[in-house]
C-alpha positions, 0 to 999 in steps of 0.5 A, spaced: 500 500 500 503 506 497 500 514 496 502 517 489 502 524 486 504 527 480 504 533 474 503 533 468 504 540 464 500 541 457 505 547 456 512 545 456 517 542 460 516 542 468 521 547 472 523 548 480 518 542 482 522 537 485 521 541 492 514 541 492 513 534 490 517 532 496 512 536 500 506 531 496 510 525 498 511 527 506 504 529 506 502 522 504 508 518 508 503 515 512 500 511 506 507 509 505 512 510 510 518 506 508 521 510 500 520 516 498 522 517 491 519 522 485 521 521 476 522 527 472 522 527 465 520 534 461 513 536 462 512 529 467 514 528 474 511 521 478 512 520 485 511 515 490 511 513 497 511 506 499 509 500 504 512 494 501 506 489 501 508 484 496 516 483 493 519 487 498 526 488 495 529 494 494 529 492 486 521 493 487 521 500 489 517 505 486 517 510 481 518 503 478 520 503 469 522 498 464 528 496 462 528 502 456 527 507 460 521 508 456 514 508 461 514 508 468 508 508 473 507 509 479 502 505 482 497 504 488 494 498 491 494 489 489 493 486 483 491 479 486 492 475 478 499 478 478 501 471 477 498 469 472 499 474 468 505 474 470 504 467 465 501 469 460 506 475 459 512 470 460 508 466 454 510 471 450 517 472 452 517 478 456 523 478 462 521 480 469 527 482 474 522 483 480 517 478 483 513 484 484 505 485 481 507 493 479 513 490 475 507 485 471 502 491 472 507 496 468 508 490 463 501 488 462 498 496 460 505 496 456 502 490 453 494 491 452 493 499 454 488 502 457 484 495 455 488 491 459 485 495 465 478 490 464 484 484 466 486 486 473 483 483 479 484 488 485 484 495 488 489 500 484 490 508 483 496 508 478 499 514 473 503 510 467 506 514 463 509 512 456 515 518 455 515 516 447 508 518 445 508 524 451 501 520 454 499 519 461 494 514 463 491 514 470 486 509 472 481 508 478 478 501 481 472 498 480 468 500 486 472 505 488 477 503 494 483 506 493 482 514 492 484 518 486 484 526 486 486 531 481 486 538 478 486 540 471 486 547 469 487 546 461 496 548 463 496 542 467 494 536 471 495 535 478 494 529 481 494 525 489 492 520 493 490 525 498 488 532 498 493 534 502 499 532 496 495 537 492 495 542 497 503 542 495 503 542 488 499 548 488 492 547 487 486 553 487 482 553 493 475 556 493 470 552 496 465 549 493 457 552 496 454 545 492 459 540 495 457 544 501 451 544 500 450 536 499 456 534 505 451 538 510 445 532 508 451 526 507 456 528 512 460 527 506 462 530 499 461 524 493 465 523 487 467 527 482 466 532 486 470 534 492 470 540 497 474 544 492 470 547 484 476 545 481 479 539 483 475 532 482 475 525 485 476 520 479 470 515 479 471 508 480 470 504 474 474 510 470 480 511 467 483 518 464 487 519 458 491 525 457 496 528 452 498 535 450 491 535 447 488 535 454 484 529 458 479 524 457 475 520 461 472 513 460 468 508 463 471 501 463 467 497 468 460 497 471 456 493 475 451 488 469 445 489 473 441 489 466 435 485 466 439 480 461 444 478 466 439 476 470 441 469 473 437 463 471 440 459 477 435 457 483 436 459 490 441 453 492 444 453 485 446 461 487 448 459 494 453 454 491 456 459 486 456 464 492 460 460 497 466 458 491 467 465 489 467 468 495 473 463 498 476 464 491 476 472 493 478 471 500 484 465 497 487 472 492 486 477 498 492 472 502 498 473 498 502 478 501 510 478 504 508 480 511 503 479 517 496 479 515 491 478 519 482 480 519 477 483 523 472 480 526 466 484 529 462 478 530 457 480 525 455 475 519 461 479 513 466 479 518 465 472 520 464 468 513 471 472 511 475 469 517 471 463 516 473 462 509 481 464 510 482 460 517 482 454 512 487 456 509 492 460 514 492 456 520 491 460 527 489 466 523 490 473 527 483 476 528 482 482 531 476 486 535 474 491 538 470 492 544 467 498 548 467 497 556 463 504 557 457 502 552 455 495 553 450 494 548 454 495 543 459 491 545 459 485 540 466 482 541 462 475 545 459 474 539 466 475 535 470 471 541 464 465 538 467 465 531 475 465 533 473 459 538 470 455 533 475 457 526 481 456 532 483 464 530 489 468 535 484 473 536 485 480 540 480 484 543 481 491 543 477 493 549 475 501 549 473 506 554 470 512 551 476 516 554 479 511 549 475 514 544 476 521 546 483 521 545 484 519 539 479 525 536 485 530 534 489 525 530 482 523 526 481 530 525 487 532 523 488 527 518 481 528 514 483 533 509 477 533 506 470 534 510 468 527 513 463 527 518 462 519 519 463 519 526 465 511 526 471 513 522 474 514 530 472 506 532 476 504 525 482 509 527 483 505 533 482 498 529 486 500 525 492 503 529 491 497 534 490 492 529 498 495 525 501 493 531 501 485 529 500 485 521 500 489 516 494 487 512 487 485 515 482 483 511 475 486 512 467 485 511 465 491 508 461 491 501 456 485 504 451 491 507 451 494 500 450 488 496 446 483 499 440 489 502 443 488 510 441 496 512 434 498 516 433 503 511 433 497 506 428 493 509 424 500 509 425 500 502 423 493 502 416 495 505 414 501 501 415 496 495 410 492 498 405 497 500 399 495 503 395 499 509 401 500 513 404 504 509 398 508 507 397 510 515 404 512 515 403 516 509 398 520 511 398 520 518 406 520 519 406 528 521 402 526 528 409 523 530 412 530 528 412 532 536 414 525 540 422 525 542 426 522 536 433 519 538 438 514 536 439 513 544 433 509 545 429 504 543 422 507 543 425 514 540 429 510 535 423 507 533 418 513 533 424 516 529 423 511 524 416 511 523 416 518 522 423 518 516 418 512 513 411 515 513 415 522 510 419 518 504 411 514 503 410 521 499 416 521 495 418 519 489 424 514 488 429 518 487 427 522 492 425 517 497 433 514 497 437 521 497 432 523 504 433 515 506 441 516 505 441 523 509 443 524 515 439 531 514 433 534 510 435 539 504 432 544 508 437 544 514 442 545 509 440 551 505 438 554 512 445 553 515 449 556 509 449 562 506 450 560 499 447 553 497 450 554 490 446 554 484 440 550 484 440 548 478 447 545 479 445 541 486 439 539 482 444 536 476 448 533 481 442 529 485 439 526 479 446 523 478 448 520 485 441 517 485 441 516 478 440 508 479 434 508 484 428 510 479 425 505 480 419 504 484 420 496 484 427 495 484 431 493 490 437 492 486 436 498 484 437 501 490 443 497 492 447 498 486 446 505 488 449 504 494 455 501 491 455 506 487 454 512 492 454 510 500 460 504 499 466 507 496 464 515 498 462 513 505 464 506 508 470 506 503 473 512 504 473 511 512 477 504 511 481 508 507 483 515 511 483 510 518 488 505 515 492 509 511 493 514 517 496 508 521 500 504 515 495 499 515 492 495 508 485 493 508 482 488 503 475 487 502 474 480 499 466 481 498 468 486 492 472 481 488 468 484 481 467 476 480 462 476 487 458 483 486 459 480 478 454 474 481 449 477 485 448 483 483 445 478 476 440 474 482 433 477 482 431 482 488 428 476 493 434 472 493 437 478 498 431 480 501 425 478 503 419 479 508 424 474 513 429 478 512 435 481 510 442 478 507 437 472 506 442 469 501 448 470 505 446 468 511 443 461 509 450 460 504 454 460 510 449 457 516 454 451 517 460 454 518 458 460 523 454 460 530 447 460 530 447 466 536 449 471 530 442 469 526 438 470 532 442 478 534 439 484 532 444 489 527 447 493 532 451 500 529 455 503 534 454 511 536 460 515 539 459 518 545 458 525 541 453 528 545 456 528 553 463 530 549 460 536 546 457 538 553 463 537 557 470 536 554 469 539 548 465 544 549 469 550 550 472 548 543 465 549 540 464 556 543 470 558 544 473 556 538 469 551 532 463 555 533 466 561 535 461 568 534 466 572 531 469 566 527 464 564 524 461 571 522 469 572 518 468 565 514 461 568 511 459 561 510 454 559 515 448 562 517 449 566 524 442 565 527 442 558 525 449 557 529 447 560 535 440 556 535 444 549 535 449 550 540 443 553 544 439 546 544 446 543 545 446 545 551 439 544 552 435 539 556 431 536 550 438 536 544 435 531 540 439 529 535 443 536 535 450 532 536 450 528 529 449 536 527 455 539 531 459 534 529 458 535 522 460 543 523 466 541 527 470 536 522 468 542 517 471 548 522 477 543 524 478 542 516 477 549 515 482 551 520 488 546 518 487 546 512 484 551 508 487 557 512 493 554 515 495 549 509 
């Protein structure tokens, strides 16, 4: 696992950027803290920061060129079926010197161009650069698990793994009022768009093209979820395929030349990925963390149940919220783009504790996404279905309006659900899912900002990210929206930030293109039904998991945002985040709706005021660091 950056001038060759791009570089060393080196070569310059995964030699060191000197690539991520690519290419005479897979990714594209894309398994950002024809080719995975970000104003192109390698290279800084607009409902802010006008996160499924005429972006991959993929294996037959192509997923995710271990929160994705990989890693290093001041979300017996019966060395990390609280500086300090998903604190100390014994861990993300394993699904589910409870709601849901609605009880969390689901019976799909996928309403954005862009523009912007939830009878629909939107803008961008700032990898078996591939051609009832969720996969894998995790309720853990608000961090937030006289010299925000937050914050009814200050204060604390101080 690497961090990457470069330039690519459109007008000539390249002066006085050296320093610089070893200032890109030493912002990104926590994605690869052991070689820093850069590539110039006239109107390019290639750097690279790496952690040795695979191949860790010297010779495999990156940026990496072929024996003629001609293309170098700088490069991001694992390719799983190196080997056998390796093969094919040996086939036809082509000499390797390393035993690495970046060695066999540089030979493949010089081989097969941008079409050899289509024939990587893995997750990657690359920049190849072939110096005779003066091109650049930079490419994204398919779901989107490693980041690509990059600024192109018509002189040259920038580009990084993080934002804060773009920041030394030199890019413009205005704020963008739509993407702040969208993060203020989302918590954060979804490719292509970033928190700047000018700079763009590449999609995943894409690569871009660039020459001295420009750049051009093309699409190489999309989930086939068209009605003529639809499978025609029955139920039992699909289980079968799932099971084989899950263990061949988790099989390609161990290869590596240092320690590797899983997480293991004691949920059912977790659980069938250390199930799978203890066949083939004897006493594997299973890693949880459990939280000692917050006993209903503490999982870790559930997780101990898995490692007993798979025979794994299991840690537990037991936590305090003090725990919690101390790490909240580093978190925000290395989020430099506005990212309010508050759980990202739980996965840097995951991360952190889990880097001390491996360098890479296996994951389960991607289940929820693929197989309809949140709440919200099973409300879309229901809407589908219709039928008088869903008309009450509908027309009755604003009786609810005035009843206390918080996460922190049942009976609160209960009438919070009820009302958001009558609401949404009034909406059309689209409009239903982007309401569902929010944490707030339009109207609290536009309330809270000064100037929420244009309204075409936001408009533009929502009809793309919600372009696949059109469809009234669609549950497929819905979840490769969320493939598309929430898992590798949200879930990945967490695992991502949290591990890299800790010099962890994390692979995610469930998002081997062959696994999504196969179940997103079954029908909507496979994955769901009036039972339940995650139908499929929790029957495929009932024998080899124990029978306590199919008989517990999904449980998403909360940090403790609001007692910290109102006692250690409150006169950060008065005093400083949300400080009068700084928030009127931003001229971002409202003054009045400011002023109306942090007094129910401190009141005795707040609700759910806390996810609303947390998202105004990873904004401010980035706004401070970054975008005044940086």
């Amino acid at each position: 696992m690497c961090g990457i950056c470069g330039i690519f001038s459109f007008s000539g060759p390249l002066q006085e950027v050296q320093g610089a791009v070893d200032a890109a570089l030493e912002a990104l060393k926590n994605r690869g803290p052991e070689v820093q080196a850069s590539h110039l070569h006239k109107n390019v310059i290639l750097g690279h920061t790496r952690l040795s995964i695979i191949d860790t030699s010297e010779a495999a060191n990156q940026p990496f060129s072929d024996e003629s000197g001609r293309y170098v690539i700088v490069y991001n991520g694992e390719i799983y079926n190196f080997r056998q690519l390796r093969q094919i290419l040996i086939s036809k005479g082509v000499d390797f010197r390393t035993s690495s897979d970046t060695e066999v990714l540089l030979k493949w594209l010089m081989e097969k161009g941008p079409e050899g894309i289509k024939d990587l398994q893995g997750f990657f950002a690359f920049a190849f650069f072939d110096k005779a024809e003066g091109t650049l080719l930079m490419a994204r995975d398919r779901f989107g698990k490693k980041p690509l970000i990059y600024h192109h104003d018509g002189q040259k192109l920038v580009f990084g793994s993080e934002m804060k390698a773009l920041f030394h290279l030199g890019i413009p800084r205005e704020i963008d009022p739509v993407s702040l607009q969208i993060y203020f409902q989302l918590n954060y802010i979804p490719a292509p768009w970033s928190v700047y006008k000018n700079v763009k996160k590449l999609l995943p499924g894409y690569y871009l093209l660039a020459d001295q005429h420009g750049i051009k972006q093309h699409r190489y991959y999309e989930i086939p979820i068209a009605e003529q993929h639809a499978t025609r294996l029955s139920y039992s037959q699909a289980m079968d395929q799932l099971k084989e192509k899950m263990e061949a997923a988790v099989v390609k995710r161990l290869i590596a030349d240092v320690p590797l271990g899983a997480f293991l929160s004691g949920g059912i994705d977790s659980s069938v990925v250390v199930a799978l990989a203890s066949r083939h890693v004897e006493k594997l290093k299973t890693f949880s963390i459990g939280f000692k001041d917050e006993p209903l979300f503490d999982e870790t017996k559930y997780a101990q149940n898995v490692a007993r019966m798979h025979h794994t060395e299991h840690t537990a990390f037991s936590l305090t919220n003090n725990d919690l609280l101390d790490c909240l500086y580093d978190v925000l300090d290395y989020t430099d783009e506005p990212f309010a998903d508050s759980s990202a604190l739980a996965v840097y100390i995951l991360s952190r504790e889990t880097r001390g014994k491996v360098t890479v861990a296996l994951s389960g993300d991607g289940a929820d996404e693929m197989f309809a394993g949140y709440i919200k699904h099973m409300a879309h589910f229901r809407m589908m279905q219709g039928g008088a409870g869903v008309w009450l709601l509908r027309h009755f849901h604003p009786l609810l309006a005035p009843l206390p609605q918080s996460r922190n009880s049942f009976l609160g969390n209960k009438v919070r659900q009820l009302y958001r689901f009558g609401k949404g019976a009034g909406m059309s799909p689209a409009q239903r899912y982007w309401r569902w996928a929010a944490f707030e309403g339009e109207d609290y954005a536009l309330g809270l900002l000064n100037d929420a862009g244009a309204g075409s523009e936001y408009n533009d912007r929502k009809t793309f990210l919600t372009s696949s939830a059109h469809n009234d009878d669609s549950m497929n629909g819905i979840l490769l929206n969320d493939m598309q939107l929430v898992l590798p803008n949200d879930m990945l961008t967490k695992v991502d930030l949290m591990s890299m700032a800790n010099s962890l990898e994390v692979r995610v078996p469930f998002l081997d293109h062959d696994v999504v591939n196969l179940v997103f051609s079954m029908p909507d009832h496979y994955k769901i039904d009036a039972t339940g969720r995650k139908r499929i996969l929790r029957d495929a894998f009932r024998d080899v998991l124990p029978p306590e995790l199919y008989h517990r309720p999904k449980q998403g853990f909360e940090v403790p945002l609001l007692p910290w608000f109102r006692k250690e961090l409150k006169d950060q937030i008065l005093n400083g985040w949300l400080n009068d006289d700084f928030v009127r010299e931003q001229g971002l925000f409202n003054g009045k709706v400011i002023n109306k937050l942090k007094r129910k914050l401190f009141s005795s009814n707040p609700g759910e005021i806390h996810a609303q200050i947390w998202a105004l204060v990873v904004f401010q604390h980035w706004y401070k660091k970054y975008h005044i101080q940086f």
